[in-house]
MDAnalysis code that builds the backbone (N, CA, C; Angstrom):
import MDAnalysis as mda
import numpy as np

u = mda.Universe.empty(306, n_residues=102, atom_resindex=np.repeat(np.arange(102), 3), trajectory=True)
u.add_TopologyAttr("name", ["N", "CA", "C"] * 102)
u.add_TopologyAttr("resid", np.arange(1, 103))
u.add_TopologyAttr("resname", ["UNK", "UNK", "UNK", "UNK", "UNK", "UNK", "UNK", "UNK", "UNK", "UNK", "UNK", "UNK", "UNK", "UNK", "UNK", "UNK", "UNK", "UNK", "UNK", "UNK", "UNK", "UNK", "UNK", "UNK", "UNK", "UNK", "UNK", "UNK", "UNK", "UNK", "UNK", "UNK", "UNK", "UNK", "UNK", "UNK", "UNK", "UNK", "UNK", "UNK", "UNK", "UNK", "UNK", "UNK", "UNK", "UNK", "UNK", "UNK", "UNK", "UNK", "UNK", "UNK", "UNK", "UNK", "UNK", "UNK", "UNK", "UNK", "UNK", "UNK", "UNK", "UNK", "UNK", "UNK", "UNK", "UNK", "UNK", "UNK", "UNK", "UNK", "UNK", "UNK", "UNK", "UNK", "UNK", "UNK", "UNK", "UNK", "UNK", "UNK", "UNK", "UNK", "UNK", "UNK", "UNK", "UNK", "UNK", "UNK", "UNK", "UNK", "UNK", "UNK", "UNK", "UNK", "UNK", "UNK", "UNK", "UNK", "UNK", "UNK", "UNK", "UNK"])
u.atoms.positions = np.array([
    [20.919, -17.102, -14.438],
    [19.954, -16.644, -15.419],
    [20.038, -17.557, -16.629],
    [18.979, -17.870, -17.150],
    [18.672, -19.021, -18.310],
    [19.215, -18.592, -19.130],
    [19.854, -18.936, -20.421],
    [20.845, -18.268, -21.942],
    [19.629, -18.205, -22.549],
    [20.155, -16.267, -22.962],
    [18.935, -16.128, -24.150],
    [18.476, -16.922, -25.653],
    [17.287, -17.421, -26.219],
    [17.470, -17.409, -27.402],
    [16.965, -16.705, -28.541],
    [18.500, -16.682, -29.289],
    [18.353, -15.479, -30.376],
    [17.409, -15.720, -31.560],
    [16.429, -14.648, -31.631],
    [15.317, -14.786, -32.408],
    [15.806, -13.933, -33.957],
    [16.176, -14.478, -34.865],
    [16.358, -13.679, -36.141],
    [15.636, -12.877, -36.524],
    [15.569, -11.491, -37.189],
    [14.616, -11.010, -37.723],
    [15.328, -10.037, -39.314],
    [14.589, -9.557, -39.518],
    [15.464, -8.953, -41.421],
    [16.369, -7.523, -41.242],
    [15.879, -7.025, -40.124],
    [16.560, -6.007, -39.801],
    [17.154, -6.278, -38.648],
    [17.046, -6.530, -37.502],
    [17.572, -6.329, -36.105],
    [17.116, -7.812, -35.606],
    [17.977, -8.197, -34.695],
    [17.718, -9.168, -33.908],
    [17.901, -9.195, -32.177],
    [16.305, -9.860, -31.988],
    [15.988, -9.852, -30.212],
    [16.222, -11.087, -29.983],
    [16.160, -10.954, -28.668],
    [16.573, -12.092, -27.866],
    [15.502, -12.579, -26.828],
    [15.131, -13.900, -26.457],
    [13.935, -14.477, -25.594],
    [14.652, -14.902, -24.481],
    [14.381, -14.409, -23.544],
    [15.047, -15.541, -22.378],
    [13.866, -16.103, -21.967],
    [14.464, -17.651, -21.609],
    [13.712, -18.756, -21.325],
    [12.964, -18.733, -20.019],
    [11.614, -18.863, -19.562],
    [11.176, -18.787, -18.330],
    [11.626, -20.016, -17.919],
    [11.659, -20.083, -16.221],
    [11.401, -21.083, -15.402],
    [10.470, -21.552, -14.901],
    [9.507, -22.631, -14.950],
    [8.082, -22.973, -14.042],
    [8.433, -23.504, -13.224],
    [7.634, -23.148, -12.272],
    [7.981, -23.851, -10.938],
    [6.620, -24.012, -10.163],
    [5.885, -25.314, -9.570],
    [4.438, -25.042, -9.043],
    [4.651, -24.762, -7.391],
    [4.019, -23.576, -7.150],
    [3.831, -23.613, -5.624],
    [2.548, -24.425, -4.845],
    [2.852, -24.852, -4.024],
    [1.399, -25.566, -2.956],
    [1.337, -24.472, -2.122],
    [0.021, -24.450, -1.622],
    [-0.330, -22.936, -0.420],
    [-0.788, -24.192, 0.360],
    [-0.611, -23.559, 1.793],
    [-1.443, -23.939, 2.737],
    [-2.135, -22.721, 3.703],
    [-3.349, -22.172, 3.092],
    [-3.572, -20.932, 3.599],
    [-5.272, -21.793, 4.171],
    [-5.310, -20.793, 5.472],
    [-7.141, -20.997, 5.707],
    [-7.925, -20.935, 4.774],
    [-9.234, -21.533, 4.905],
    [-9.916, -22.054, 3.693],
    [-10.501, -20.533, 3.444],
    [-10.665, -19.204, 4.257],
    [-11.469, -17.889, 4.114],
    [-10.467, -17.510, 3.829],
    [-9.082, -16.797, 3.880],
    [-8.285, -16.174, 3.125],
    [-8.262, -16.934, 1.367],
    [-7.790, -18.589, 1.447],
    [-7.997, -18.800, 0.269],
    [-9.121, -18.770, -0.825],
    [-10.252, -18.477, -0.187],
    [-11.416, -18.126, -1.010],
    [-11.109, -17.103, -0.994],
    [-11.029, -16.249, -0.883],
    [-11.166, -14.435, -0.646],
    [-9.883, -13.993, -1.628],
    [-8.408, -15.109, -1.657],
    [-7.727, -14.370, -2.595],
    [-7.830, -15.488, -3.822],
    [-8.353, -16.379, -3.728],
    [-8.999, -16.999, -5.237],
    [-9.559, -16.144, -5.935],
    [-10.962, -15.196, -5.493],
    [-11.796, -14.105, -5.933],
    [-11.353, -13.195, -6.534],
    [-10.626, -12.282, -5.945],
    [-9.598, -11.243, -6.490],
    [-8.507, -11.582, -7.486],
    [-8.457, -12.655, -7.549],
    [-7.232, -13.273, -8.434],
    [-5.687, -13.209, -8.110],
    [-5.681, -13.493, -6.922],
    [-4.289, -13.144, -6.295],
    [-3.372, -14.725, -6.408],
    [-4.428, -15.599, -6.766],
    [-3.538, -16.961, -7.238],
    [-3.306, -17.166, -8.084],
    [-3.765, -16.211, -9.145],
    [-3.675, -16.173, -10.793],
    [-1.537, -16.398, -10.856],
    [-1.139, -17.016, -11.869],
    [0.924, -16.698, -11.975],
    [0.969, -15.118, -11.438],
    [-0.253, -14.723, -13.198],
    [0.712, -12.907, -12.991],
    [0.563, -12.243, -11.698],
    [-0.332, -12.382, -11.127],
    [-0.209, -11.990, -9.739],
    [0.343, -11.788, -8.544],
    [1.105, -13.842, -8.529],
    [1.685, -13.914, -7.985],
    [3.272, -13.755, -8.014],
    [3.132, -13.539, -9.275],
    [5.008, -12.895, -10.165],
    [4.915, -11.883, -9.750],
    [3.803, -10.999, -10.101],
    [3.639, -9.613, -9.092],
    [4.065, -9.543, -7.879],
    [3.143, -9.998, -6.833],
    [3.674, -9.619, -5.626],
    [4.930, -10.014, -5.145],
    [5.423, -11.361, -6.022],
    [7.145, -11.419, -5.537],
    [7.715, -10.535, -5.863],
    [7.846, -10.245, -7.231],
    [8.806, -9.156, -7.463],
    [8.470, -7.816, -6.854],
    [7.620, -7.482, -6.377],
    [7.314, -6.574, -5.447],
    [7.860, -6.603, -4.133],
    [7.634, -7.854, -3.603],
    [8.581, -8.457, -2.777],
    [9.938, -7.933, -2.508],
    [10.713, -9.141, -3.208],
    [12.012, -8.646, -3.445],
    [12.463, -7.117, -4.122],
    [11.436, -6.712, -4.480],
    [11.892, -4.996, -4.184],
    [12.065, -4.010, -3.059],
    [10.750, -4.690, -2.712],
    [10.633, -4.176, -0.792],
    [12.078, -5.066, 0.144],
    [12.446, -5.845, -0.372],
    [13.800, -6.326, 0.710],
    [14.470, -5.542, 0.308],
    [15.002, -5.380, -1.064],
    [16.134, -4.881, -1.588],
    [16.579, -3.021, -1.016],
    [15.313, -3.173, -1.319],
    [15.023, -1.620, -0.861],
    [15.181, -0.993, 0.817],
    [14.967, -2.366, 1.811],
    [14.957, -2.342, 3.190],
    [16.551, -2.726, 3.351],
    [17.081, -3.611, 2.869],
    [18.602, -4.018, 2.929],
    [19.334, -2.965, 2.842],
    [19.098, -2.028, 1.390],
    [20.170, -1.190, 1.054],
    [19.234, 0.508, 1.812],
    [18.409, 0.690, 2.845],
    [18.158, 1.489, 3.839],
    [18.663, 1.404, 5.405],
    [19.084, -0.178, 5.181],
    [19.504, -0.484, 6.769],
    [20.902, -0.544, 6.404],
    [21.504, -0.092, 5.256],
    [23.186, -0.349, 5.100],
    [23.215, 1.200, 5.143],
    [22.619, 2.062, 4.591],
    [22.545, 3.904, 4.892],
    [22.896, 4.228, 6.427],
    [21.319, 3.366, 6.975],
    [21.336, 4.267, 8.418],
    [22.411, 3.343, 8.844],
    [23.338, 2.198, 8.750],
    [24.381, 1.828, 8.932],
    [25.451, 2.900, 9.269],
    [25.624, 3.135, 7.912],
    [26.793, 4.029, 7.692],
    [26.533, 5.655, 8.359],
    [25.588, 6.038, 8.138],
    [25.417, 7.416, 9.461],
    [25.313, 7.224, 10.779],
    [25.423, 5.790, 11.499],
    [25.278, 6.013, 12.497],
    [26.549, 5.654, 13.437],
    [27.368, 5.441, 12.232],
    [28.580, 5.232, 12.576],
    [29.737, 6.249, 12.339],
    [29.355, 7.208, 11.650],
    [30.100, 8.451, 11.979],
    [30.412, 9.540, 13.144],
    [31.271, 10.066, 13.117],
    [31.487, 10.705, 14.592],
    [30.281, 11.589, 14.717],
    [30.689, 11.923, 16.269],
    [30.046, 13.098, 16.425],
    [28.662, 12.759, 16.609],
    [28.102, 13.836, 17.435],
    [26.552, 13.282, 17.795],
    [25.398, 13.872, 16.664],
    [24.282, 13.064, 17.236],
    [23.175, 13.370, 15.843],
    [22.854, 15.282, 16.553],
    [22.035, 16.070, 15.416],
    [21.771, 17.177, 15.578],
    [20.621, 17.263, 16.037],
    [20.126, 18.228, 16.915],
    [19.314, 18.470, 17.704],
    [17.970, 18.703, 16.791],
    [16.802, 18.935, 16.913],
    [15.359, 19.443, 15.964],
    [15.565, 20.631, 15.841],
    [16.736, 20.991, 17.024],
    [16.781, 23.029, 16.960],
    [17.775, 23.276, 15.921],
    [18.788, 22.325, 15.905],
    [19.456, 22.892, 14.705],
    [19.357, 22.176, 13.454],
    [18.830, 21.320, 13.406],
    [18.117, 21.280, 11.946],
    [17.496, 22.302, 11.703],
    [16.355, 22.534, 12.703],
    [15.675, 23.992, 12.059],
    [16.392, 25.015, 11.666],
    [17.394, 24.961, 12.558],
    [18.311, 26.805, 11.952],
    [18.834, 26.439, 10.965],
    [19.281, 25.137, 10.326],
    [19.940, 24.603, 9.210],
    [18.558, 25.293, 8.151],
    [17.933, 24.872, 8.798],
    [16.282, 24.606, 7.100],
    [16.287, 26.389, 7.128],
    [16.099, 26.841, 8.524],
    [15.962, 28.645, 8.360],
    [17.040, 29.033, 7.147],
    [18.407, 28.733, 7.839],
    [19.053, 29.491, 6.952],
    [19.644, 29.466, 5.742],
    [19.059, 27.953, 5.095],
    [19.046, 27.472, 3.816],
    [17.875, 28.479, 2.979],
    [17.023, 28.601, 3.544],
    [15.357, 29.049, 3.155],
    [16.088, 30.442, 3.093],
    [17.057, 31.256, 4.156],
    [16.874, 32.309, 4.043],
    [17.541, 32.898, 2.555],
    [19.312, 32.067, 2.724],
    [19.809, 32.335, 1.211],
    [18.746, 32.068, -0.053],
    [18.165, 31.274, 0.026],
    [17.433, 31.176, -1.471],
    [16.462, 32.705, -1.223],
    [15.919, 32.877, -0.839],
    [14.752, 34.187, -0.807],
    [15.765, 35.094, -0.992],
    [17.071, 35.367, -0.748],
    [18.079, 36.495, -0.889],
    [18.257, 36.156, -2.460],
    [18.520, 35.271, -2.582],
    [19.113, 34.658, -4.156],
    [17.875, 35.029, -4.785],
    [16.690, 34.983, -4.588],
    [15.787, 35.005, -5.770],
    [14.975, 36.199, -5.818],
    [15.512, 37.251, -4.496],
    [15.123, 38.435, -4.358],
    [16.060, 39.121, -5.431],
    [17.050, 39.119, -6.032],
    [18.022, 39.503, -6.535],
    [17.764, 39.153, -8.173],
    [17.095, 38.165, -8.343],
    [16.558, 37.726, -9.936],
    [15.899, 39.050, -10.797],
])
């Protein structure tokens, strides 16, 4: 990450961090690249957009495939749809007892 620079001010002082430019080349078909010229999908902010959107969607798929990792490596077998359901029944049932009682 680039070192911030410190911007003085009379009360409090912020800090700028420095961007990086960098130019991308596309090599996309000439009808997708008209079509996202139009919409403005080659515009920077756009395309800062959809990366960091991007790399949210990995980050987010990485640390979902390290979850079902770790449950599927615990003992014991997965639970049936029947007893989940009696799980959800008899979760559902204590609360209606609990809030019959309010």
């Amino acid at each position: 990450m680039p070192s911030p620079e410190y911007l003085p001010g009379p009360e409090f002082r912020a800090f700028l961090i420095s961007e990086m430019s960098i130019t991308l080349e596309l090599d996309l078909p000439e009808e997708l690249a008209s079509e996202a010229a139009s919409t403005g999908l080659l515009e920077s902010g756009s395309i800062s957009t959809l990366i960091t959107e991007e790399i949210r969607r990995r980050k987010s798929a990485a640390e979902l495939k390290s979850i079902l990792t770790g449950l599927r490596s615990l003992p014991g077998e997965p639970m049936s749809d029947s007893e989940i359901q009696s799980e959800i029944n008899l979760v559902r049932a204590k609360r209606r007892e609990s809030e019959s009682r309010c």
